[in-house]
C-alpha positions as CSV (number, residue, x, y, z in Angstrom):
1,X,13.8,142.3,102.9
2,X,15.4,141.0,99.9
3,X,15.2,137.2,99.5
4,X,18.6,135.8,99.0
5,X,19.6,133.1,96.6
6,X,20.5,129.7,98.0
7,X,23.0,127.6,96.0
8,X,24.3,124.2,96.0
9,X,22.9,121.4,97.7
10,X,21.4,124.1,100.0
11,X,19.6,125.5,97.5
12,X,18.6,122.4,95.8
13,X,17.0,121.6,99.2
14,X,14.7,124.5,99.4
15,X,13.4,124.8,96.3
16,X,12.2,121.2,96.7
17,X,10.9,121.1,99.8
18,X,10.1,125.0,100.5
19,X,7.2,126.1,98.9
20,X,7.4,129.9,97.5
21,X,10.5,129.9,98.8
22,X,11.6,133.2,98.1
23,X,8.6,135.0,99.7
24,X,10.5,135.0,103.0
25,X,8.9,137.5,104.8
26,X,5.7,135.0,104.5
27,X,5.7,133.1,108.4
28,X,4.5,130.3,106.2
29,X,7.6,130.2,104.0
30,X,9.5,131.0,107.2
31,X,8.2,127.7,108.8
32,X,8.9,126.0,105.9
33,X,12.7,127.1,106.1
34,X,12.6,126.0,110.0
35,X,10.7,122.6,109.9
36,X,13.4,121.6,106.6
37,X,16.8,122.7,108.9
38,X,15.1,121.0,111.8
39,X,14.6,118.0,110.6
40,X,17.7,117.1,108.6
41,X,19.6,118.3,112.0
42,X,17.5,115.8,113.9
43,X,18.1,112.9,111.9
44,X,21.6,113.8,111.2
45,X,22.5,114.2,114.7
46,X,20.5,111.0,115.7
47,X,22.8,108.9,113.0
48,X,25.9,110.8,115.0
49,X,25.3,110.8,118.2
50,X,24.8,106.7,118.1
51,X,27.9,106.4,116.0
52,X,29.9,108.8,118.5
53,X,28.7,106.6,121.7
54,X,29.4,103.3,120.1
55,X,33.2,104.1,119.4
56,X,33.3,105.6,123.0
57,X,32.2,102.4,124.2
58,X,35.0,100.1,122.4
59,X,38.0,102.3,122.6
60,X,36.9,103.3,126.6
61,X,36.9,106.8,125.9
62,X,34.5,109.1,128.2
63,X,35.5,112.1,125.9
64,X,34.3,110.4,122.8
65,X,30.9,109.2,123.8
66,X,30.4,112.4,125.8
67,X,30.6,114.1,122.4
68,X,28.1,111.4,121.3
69,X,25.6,113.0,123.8
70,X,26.9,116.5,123.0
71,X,25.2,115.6,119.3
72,X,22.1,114.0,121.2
73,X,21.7,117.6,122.4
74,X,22.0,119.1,119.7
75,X,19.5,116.7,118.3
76,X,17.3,118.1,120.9
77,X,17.6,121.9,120.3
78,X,16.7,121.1,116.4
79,X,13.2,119.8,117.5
80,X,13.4,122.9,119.6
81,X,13.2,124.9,115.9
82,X,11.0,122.9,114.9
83,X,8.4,123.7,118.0
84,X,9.8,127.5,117.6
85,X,8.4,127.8,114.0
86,X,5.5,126.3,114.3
87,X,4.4,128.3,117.3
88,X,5.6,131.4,115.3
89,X,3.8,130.6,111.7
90,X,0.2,130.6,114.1
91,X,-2.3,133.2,113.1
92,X,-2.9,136.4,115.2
93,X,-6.0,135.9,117.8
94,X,-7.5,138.0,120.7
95,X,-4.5,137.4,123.5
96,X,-1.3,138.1,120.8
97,X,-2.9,140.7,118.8
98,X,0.6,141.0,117.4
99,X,0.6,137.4,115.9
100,X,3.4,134.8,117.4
101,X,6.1,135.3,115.1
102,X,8.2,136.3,118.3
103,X,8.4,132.7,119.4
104,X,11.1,132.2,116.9
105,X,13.5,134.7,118.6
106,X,12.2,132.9,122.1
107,X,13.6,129.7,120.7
108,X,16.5,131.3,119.7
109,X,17.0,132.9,122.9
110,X,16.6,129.3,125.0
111,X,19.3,127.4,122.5
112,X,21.6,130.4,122.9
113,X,21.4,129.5,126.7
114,X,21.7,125.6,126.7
115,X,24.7,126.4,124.1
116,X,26.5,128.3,127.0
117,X,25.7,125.8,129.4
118,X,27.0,123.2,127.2
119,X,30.0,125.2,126.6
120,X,30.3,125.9,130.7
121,X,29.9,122.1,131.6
122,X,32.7,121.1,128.7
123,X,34.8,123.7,130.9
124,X,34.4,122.2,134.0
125,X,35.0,118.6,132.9
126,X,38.0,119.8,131.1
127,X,39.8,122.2,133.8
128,X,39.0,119.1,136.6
129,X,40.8,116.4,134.8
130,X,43.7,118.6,134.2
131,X,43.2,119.7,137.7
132,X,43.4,116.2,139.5
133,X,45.6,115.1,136.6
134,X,43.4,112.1,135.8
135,X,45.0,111.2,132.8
136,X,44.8,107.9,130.9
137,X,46.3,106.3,127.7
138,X,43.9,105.4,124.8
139,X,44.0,103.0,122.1
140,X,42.9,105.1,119.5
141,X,42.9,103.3,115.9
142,X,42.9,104.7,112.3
143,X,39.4,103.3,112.3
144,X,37.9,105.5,115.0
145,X,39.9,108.5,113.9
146,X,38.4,108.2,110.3
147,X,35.0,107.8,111.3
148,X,35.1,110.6,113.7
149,X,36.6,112.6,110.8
150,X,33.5,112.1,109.0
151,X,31.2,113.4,111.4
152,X,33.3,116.6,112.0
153,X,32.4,116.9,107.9
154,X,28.7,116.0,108.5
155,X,28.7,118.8,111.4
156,X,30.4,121.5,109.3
157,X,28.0,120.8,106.7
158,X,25.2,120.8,109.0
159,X,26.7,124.3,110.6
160,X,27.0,125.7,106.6
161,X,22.7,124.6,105.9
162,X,21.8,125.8,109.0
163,X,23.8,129.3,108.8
164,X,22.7,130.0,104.9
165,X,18.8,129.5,105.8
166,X,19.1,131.6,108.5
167,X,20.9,134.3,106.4
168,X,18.2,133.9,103.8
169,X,15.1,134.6,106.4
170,X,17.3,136.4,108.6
171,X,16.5,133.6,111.6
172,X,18.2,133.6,115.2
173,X,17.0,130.6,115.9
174,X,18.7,128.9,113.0
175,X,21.8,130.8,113.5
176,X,22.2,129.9,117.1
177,X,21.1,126.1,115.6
178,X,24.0,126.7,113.0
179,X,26.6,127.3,116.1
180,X,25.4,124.4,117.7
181,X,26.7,122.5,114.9
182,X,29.8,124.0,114.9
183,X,30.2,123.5,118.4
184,X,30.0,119.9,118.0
185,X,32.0,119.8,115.6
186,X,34.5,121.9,117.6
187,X,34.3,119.3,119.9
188,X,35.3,116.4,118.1
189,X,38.3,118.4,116.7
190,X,39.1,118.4,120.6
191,X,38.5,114.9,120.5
192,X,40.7,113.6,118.0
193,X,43.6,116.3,118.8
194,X,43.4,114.8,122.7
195,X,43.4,111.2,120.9
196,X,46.5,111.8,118.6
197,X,48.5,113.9,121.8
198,X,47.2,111.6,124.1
199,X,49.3,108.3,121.7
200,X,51.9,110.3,121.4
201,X,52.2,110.6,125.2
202,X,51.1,114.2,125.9
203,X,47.5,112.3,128.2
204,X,47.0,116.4,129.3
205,X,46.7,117.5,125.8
206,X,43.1,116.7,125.6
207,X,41.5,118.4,128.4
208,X,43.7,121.3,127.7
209,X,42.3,121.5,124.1
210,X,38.7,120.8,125.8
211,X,39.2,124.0,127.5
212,X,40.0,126.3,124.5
213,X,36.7,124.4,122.6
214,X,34.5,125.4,126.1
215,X,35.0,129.3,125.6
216,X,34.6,129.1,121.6
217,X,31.1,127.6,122.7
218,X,30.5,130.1,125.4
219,X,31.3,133.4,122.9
220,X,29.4,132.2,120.3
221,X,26.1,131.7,122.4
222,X,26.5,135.0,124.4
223,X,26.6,136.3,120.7
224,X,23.5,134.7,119.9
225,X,21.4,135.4,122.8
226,X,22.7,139.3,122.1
227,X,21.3,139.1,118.7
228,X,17.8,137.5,120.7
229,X,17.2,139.6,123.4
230,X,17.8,142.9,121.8
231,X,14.6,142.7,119.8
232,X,12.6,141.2,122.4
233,X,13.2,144.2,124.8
234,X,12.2,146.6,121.4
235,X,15.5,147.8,119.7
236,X,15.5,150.8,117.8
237,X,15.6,150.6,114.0
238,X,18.7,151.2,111.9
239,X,18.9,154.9,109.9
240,X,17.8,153.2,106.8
241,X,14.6,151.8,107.7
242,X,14.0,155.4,109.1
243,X,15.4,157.0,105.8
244,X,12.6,155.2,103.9
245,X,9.7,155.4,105.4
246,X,10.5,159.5,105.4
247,X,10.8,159.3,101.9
248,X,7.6,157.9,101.6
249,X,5.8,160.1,104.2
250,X,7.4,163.1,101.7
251,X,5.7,161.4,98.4
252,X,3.3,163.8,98.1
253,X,3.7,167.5,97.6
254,X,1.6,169.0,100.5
255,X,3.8,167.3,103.0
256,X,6.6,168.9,104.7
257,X,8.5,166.8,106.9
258,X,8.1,163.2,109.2
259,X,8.8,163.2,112.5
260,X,8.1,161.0,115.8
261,X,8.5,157.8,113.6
262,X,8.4,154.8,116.4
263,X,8.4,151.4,114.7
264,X,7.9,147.9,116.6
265,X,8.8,144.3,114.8
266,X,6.9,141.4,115.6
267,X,8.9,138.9,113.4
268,X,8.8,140.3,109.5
269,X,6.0,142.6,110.6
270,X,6.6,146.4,111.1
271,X,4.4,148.4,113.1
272,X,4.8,152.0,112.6
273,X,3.3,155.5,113.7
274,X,4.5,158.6,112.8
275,X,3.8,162.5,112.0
276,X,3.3,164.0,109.2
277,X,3.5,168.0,108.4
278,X,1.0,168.9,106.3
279,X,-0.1,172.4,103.9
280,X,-2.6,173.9,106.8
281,X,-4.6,175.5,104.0
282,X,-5.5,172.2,103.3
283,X,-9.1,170.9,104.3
284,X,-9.4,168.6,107.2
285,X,-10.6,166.0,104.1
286,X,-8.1,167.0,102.2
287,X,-5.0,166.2,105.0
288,X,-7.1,162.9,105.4
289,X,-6.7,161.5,102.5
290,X,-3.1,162.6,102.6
291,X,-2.5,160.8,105.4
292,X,-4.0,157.6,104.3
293,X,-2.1,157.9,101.3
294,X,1.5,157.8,103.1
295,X,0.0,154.7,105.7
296,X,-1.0,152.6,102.2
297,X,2.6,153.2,101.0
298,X,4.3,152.6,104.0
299,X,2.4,149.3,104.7
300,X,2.7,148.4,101.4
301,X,7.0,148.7,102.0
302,X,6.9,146.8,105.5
303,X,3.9,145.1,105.9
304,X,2.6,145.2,109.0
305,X,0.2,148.1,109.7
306,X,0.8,152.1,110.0
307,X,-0.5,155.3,111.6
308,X,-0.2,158.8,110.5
309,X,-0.5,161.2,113.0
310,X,-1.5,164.9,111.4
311,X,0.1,168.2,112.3
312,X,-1.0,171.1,110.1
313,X,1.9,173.5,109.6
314,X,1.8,176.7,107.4
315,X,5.1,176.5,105.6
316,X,4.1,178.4,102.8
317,X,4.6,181.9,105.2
318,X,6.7,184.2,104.2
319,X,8.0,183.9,108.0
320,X,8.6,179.6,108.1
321,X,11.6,179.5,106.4
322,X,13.7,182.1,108.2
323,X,12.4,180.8,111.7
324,X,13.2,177.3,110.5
325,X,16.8,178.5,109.3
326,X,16.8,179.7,113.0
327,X,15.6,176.3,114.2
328,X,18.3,174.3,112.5
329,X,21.5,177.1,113.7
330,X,20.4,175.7,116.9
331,X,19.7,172.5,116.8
332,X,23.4,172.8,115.5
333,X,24.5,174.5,118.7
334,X,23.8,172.4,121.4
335,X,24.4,168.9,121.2
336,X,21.8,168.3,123.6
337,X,19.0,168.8,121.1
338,X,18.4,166.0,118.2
339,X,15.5,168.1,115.9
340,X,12.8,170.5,116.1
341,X,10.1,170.0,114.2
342,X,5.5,171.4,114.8
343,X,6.5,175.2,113.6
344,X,3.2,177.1,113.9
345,X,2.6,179.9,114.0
346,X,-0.8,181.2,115.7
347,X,-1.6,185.1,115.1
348,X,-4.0,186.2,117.9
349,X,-5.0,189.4,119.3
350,X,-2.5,189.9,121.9
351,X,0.2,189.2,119.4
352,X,2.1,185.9,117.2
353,X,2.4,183.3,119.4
354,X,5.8,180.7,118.0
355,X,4.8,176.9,118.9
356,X,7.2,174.3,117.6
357,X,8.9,171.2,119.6
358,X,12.7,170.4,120.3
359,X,13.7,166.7,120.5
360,X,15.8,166.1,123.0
361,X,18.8,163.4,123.4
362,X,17.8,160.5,125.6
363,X,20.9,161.0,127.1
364,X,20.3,163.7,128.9
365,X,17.9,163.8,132.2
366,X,14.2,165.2,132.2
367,X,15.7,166.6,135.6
368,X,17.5,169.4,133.1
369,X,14.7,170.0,131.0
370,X,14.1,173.2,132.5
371,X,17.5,174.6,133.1
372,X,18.5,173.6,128.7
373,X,14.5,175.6,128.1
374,X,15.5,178.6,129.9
375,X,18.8,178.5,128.0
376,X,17.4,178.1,124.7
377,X,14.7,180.8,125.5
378,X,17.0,183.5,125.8
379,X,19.1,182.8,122.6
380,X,15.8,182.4,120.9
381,X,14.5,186.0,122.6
382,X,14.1,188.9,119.6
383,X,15.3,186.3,117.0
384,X,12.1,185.4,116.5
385,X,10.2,188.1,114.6
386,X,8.2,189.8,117.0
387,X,6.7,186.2,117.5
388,X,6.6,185.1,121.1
389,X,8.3,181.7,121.3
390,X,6.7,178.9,123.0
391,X,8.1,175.4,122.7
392,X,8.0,172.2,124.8
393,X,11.5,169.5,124.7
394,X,10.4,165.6,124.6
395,X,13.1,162.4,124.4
396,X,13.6,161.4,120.8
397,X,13.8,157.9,120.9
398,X,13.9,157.6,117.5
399,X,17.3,158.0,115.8
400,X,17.0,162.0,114.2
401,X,17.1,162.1,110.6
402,X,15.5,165.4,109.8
403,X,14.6,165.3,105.7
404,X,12.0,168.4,104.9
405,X,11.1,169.6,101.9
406,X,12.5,172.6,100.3
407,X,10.4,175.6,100.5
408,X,12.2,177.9,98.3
């Protein structure tokens, strides 16, 4: 992950506060990001939320010192961060052999939900007073307006710290923290726009304008629980991060191709296992050390930890690269097929026995396994150079990206 450059006051921040602060793969550094949003947020928002309730209380307004507790919420999700970091930046022990760094997208997950709720109960109050038509004229002063001006700027610039941190360690949790400011600040826009229609004698102006704020709020923390949940329930990497490690499987000569690559995150942490195709000349010492050299590499990319699965294929015969040719035509063919990959071929006394392995779309049911194996079978019947073919069809979870190296 490439650490990205904070400027401004921002910046300044971080670098002052945040020690290493560009190691942000670190859950140390990560913390350090977390604990330095949440507390500004919480002291920010304390100052608001007080000022926000006291100018409720002398103009009479219920919408302005409900906003006041609106900020004491948010005040409340920021120490949520807080508790969200700190339980993520915890070592790994015997019951979360995976470390904690999970915790973060938890927190994330729980302040995307009370952003909805928030965003749900602002919809109810709104659609009920312009429902029963409880409207009332307020005496709104320059005064009030100004002030709760200034902490619609004090939000926004709240919403900009909170959104550029989490950019830079690529955080839900301070994202969804980010759209609680602008939330609030959304809602005082409400606020003052149902204050300046409500003295110039439209009194439904505000709840209507309370309304459109309510589902802003609601989107944005469906969004962020999206971006939460996704990689709790184990999403599937993007073709890049596939891309790469393949390159690196293919660093050394005597390997032919990467397949079966399955890779879990646990907050900047990648755990990956793959296979490998490797020369089957080669000793068993020999393939060892090959594999160990493409898990140090990868590991050394990601972090995390890797295994390398071995499968010995012979793709120096003359025979591999015509049956591969063959391979790939069908693969081609039938959109029901992803990659093939294990060609081996095993000479024995009966005859040449083909073995290799078709990844199959997710898509499509284990129920027509054996119907699509029959129908490959006999397109694959005398193709295959006297060799009899024997092949088994698996789901590839993994997103295809076959890469192999040239045998020519």
């Amino acid at each position: 992950m490439e650490p990205v450059v904070l400027k401004g006051l921002t910046g300044f921040l971080v670098r002052r506060f945040v020690k290493n602060h560009l190691a942000v793969t670190d859950e140390k550094v990560r913390a350090g990001y977390g604990y330095l949003e949440g507390w500004i947020s919480v002291w920010v928002n304390l100052v608001l939320s007080l000022l926000k309730i006291a100018l409720g209380i002398w103009i009479g307004s219920y919408a302005v010192i409900a906003d006041g507790f609106h900020s004491a919420s948010d005040m409340l999700t920021s120490i949520l961060v807080i508790f969200g970091f700190y339980v993520a930046k915890k070592p790994r022990d015997q019951e979360h052999p995976f470390g904690h760094a999970n915790a973060e997208l938890v927190a994330g997950l729980i302040m995307a939900v009370l952003l909805i709720v928030a965003g749900f109960e602002l919809m109810l109050d709104s659609s009920l007073i312009l429902w029963r038509q409880e409207f009332k004229t307020l005496d709104a002063n320059w005064i009030v307006l100004a002030a709760l001006g200034g902490t619609i700027v004090a939000k926004e610039w709240l919403f900009v710290l909170s959104k550029s941190m989490g950019l830079a360690i690529n955080s839900t949790a301070l994202a969804a923290d980010a759209w609680h400011h602008r939330s609030d600040s959304l809602t005082t826009v409400a606020v003052i726009l149902g204050l300046l229609g409500n003295q110039a004698g439209f009194a439904w102006f505000d709840p209507a304008v309370g309304v459109l704020v309510s589902l802003a709020v609601i989107w944005s923390g469906v969004e962020i629980a999206k971006k939460s949940i996704s990689p709790l329930l184990g999403e599937n990497v993007n073709t890049e991060t596939v891309r790469r490690i393949v390159d690196l499987a293919l660093c050394h000569e005597d390997v032919y191709n990467a397949h079966d690559i399955y890779v879990h995150k646990y907050g900047q942490q990648h755990f990956i296992t793959l296979h490998v195709e490797i020369l089957s000349s080669l000793s068993p010492i020999e393939m060892h050390d090959i594999s160990a050299m493409v898990q140090g590499r990868i590991e050394e990319h990601f972090g995390g930890a890797c295994t390398v699965h071995v499968d010995p294929v012979d793709f120096q015969d003359p025979r591999f690269q015509r049956i591969a040719d063959l391979l790939k035509g069908l693969v081609q063919s039938h959109q029901e097929l992803l990659e093939w990959h294990d060609l081996q071929f095993r000479d024995l006394e009966g005859g040449c026995r083909l073995h290799f392995e078709f990844s199959v779309d997710p898509k499509i049911k284990e129920a027509d396994y054996p119907a699509l194996s029959a129908k490959l079978y006999e397109e694959l019947k005398g193709r295959t150079e006297g060799a009899e073919p024997h092949f088994s069809l698996e789901p590839g979870y993994t997103l295809p990206l076959r890469q192999e190296r040239s045998t020519n």
